[in-house]
N, C-alpha and C positions, 0 to 999 in steps of 0.2 A: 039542203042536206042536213043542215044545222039542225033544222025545228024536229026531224026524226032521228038524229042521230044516236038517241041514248037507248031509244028501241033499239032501232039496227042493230049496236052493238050488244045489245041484250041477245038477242035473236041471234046474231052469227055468234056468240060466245057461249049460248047454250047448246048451238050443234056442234061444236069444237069439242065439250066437254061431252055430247054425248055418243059421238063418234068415240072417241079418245077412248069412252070407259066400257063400248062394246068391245074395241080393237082390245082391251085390258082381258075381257072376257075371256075372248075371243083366243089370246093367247096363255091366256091361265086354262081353257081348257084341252089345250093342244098339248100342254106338258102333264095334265093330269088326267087324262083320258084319251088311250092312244087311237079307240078308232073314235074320236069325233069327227066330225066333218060339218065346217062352218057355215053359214047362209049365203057366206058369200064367193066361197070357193064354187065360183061358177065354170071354169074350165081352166085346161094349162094354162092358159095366158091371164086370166082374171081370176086372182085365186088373193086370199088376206094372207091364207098360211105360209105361201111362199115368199110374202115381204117380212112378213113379221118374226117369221122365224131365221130367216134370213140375217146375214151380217151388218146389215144397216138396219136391222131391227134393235138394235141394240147398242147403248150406248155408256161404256166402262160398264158391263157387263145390265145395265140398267134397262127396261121397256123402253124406248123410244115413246109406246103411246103412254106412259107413266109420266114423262116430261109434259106429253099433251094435256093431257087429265091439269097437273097442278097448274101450266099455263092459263087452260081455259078457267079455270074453276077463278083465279086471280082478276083477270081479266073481266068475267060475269059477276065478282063481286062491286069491282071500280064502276061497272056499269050500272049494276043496280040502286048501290048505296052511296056512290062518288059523286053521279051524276042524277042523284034524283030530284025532285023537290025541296024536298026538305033540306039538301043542299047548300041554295042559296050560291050567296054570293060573298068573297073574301076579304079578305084585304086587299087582295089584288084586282078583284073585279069581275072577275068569268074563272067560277068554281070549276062550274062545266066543262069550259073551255078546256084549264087546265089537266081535269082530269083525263080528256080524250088526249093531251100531248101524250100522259106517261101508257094510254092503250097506243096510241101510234107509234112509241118508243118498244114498247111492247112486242108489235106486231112485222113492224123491224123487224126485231132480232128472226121473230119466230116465222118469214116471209125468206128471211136466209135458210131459214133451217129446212121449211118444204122444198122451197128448190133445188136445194140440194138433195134429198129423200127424195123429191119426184125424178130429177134426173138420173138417179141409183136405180128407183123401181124403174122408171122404161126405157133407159137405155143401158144401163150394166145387167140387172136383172131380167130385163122384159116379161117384168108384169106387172098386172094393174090389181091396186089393192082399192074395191069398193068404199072401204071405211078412209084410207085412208084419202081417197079425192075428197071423199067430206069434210076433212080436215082441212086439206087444200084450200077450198070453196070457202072453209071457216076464217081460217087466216087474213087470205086476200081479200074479201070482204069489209073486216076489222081494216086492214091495212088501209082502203079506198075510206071507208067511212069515217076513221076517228082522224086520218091526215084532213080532210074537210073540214070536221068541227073541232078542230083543235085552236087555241091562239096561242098568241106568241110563243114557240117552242124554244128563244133563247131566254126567257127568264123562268124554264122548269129548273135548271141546275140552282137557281136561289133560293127557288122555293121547297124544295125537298126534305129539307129539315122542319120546314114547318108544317107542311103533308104529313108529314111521319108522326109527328106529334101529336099532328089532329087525328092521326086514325087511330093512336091510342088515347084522346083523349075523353072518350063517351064508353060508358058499358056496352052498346051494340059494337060499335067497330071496332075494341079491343077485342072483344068477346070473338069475332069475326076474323080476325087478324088472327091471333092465336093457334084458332081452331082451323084454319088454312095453312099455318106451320105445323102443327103436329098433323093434319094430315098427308100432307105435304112426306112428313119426313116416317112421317109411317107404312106410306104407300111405297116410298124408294126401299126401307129397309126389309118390309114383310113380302116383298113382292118376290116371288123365286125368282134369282139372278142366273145367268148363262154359266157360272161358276162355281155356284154355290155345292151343288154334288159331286162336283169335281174335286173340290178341297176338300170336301167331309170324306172323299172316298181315302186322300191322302193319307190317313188319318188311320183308315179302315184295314183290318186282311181283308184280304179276299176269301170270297164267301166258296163253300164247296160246291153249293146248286141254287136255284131259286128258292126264298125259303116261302114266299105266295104263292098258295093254291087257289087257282081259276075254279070256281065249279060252274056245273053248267051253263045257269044263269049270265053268267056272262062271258063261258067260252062258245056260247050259241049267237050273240049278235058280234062276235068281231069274227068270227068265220063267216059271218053272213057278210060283213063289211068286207075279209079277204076276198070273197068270191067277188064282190059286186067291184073291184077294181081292176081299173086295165092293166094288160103285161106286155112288158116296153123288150124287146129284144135289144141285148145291150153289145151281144156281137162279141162275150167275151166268156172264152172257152172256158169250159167247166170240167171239162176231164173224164167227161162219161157220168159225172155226178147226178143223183137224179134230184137234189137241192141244191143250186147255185145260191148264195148269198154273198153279194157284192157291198163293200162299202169305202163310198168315195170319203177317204179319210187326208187330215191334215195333221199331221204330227205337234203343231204346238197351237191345235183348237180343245180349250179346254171340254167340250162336251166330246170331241170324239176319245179324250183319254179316258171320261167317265164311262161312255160307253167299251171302250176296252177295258176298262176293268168291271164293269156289271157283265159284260155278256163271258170274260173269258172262261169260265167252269162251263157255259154251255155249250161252246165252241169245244173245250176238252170233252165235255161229255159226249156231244156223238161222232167226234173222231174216234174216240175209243170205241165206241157203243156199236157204232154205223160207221166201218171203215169206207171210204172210198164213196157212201153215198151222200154223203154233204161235203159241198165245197166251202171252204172262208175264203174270199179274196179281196185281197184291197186293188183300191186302182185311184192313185195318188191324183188326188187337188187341192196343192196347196195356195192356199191364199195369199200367194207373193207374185208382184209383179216381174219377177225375175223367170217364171217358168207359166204363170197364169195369165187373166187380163187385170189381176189387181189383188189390195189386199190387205193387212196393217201385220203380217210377220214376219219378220225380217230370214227367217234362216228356214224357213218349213221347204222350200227346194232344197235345201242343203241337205235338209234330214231325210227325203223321199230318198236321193241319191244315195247316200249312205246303207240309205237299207234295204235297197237295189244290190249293191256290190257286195253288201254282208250276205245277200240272199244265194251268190256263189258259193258260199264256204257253209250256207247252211245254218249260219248265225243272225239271222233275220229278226227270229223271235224274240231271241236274245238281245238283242239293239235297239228291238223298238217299244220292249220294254224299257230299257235305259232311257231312252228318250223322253214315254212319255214322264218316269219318274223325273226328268230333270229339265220336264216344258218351259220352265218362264226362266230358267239360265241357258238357250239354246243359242251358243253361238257358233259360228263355219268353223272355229280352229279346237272349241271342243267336240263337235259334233265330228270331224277326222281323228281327235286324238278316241274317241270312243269306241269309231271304225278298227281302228288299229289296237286298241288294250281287249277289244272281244273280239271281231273277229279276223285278225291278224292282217287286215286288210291296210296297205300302204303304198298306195297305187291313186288316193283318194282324187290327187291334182292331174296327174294324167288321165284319169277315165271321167272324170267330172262331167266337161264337156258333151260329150259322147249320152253318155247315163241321159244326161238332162232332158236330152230331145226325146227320150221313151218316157219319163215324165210327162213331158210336153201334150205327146199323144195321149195321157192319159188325161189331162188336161183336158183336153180338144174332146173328149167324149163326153167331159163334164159338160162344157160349154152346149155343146148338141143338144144335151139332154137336159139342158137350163136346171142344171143342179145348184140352188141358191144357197146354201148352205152346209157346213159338215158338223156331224156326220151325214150324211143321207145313204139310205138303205135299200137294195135291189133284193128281196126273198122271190125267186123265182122272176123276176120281173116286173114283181109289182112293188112300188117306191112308196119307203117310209121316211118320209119326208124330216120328221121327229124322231128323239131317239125314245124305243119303247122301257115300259117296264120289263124286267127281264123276263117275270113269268108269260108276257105277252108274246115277247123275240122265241121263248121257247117254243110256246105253244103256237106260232107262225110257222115255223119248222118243222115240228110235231105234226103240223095239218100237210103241206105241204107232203112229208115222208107217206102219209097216209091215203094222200089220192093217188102219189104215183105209184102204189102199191094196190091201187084200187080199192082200195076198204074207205076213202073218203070221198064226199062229194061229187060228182060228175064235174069237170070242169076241163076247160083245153089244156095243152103243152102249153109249154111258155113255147114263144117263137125263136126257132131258130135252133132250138134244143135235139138231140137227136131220140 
């Protein structure tokens, strides 16, 4: 294993790197072009989009494959220029050697981190992300190969400082080092975070309507995209509506508040415009193990509740604005005193219980319908997996109000609709 080891790991650290930087693609164009559709969303269950955009896509609001990318790219430099020829041999005796300890140190860490990611995608999420098996296969490879040609891995902690030294001691491996920290640190900072329009929208009024206009050119192929997707009967009333729009929302996920405040002018506007014939409805999945199968927020059951019983008195709207303006301070004894100062609601502890399990059920519909992430959005039936541009959400609506009026494309009911 020895005498090829430094291919090997050349070889599995360039697929690592170039998985990573499709998966980067892959989800830069999921958030900047809503009808793409990836190569390797190959059906519900083997799909990229649904991991990647997913909650274990992400990490303190960062790509996961953006970790991958600097991994790999670390790793394929140690390989090419750590362990080449020109190399040589140490102080110590096996340059080589030692450089495969700190890829097997390496490959550690990042050996923990698949298994954990693979066990989210198929058994919390159940589904398989193409790019990311190749990542997998990248990993574990590196892992078997550099534990082989590595030596002694208890005098790497001595030798560290003087590694360190030697990789800035020549104009290529400074020159190399550098240029893998600043890209490194430019790919975390430029890369759109799961947060980042959420805080700018903080910031923001709200807009009175979309201020971008679609023109043909490209409200002609995501009409073609709406038609060419299937419609999921979700079994939940709409009121006679002839636009159902469903979103499976979580009160303290910062995209579903971005997406409440970009869509809410258009949500007002065809309430006003088109009474009774668009529906909004939410149908709560919060990502707490307290009412879901898991999660990292501590009080988002608390808040569904809340604004469930604010929704007796009619103060719904009013609460879950409150909410989301005060997401990342959400905790059970403000989110009741909130209940109570809007919608005079102070019953919070004796109806909690009760409330929870029609969460629950709403839950369970998520779960059915392997909703990986919030927001996710039902227009008639058909799931937007991402949250759109608004002029997109509009003009989704807009088409929809238009066939069931018949002046738009030929196309079925959604099922189940009357």
């Amino acid at each position: 294993m020895k005498t090829h080891a430094r291919t090997l790991i050349v070889l599995f650290a360039a697929l690592g790197l170039a998985a990573s930087v499709a998966s980067l693609y892959v989800h830069y164009q999921l958030v900047a072009d809503p009808s793409y559709t990836s190569f390797c969303d190959i059906s519900e269950t083997v799909s990229c989009e649904a991991v990647l955009t997913s909650r274990f896509g992400y990490i303190f609001g960062i790509p996961v494959a953006a970790g991958g990318a600097i991994w790999s790219a670390l790793v394929l430099l140690l390989g090419l220029f750590g362990m080449g020829r020109g190399a040589g041999a140490d102080a110590g005796g096996d340059r080589a050697g030692g450089v495969a300890g700190y890829v097997f140190v390496l490959s550690t860490v990042g050996l923990a981190g698949v298994l954990y990611l693979g066990y989210a995608s198929f058994f919390v999420l159940r589904q398989m992300c193409p790019l990311c098996l190749t990542m997998y296969v990248s990993v574990i490879g590196l892992f078997i190969v550099s534990g082989g040609a590595s030596s002694d891995l208890g005098s790497l902690p001595g030798r560290v400082g003087r590694d360190v030294r030697s990789a800035f001691g020549g104009p290529l491996a400074s020159t190399l080092s550098v240029a893998w920290v600043v890209a490194a640190v430019a790919l975390v900072t430029m890369f759109p975070r799961e947060d980042t329009a959420a805080a700018a929208s903080a910031a923001a009024e709200p807009v009175a309507a979309p201020t971008e206009t679609l023109g043909p050119d490209e409200l002609a192929p995501f009409e073609a995209w709406l038609v060419s997707q299937p419609r999921v009967d979700l079994g939940v009333p709409g009121g006679g509506a002839k636009v159902v729009v469903v979103k499976f929302n979580d009160y303290q996920c910062p995209a579903c508040r971005q997406a409440y405040i970009a869509y809410k002018a258009i949500q007002q506007k065809y309430e006003s415009q088109y009474p009774g014939q668009v529906a909004f409805l939410n149908v709560d999945y919060p990502l707490e193990s307290e009412c879901n199968t898991g999660g990292i927020h501590g009080s988002a059951c608390e808040a569904a509740v809340a604004v469930r019983l604010a929704r007796t008195r009619n103060r719904h709207r009013e609460l879950e604005e409150w909410l989301f303006d005060n997401q990342e301070s959400l905790t059970r004894d403000r989110v009741k005193q909130a209940l109570a100062d809007i919608a005079q609601v102070t019953d919070y502890d004796a109806k909690y219980a009760s409330t929870l399990d029609e969460v629950r059920k709403d839950a369970q519909l998520g779960q059915k319908l392997q909703i990986t992430g919030t927001p996710t959005f039902f227009i008639n039936g058909i799931r937007i997996a991402s949250t759109l541009r608004p002029a997109y959400f509009d003009a989704a609506i807009a088409y929809e109000l238009q066939k069931a009026a018949g002046s738009g494309p030929q196309a079925q009911e959604q099922p189940g609709k009357p």
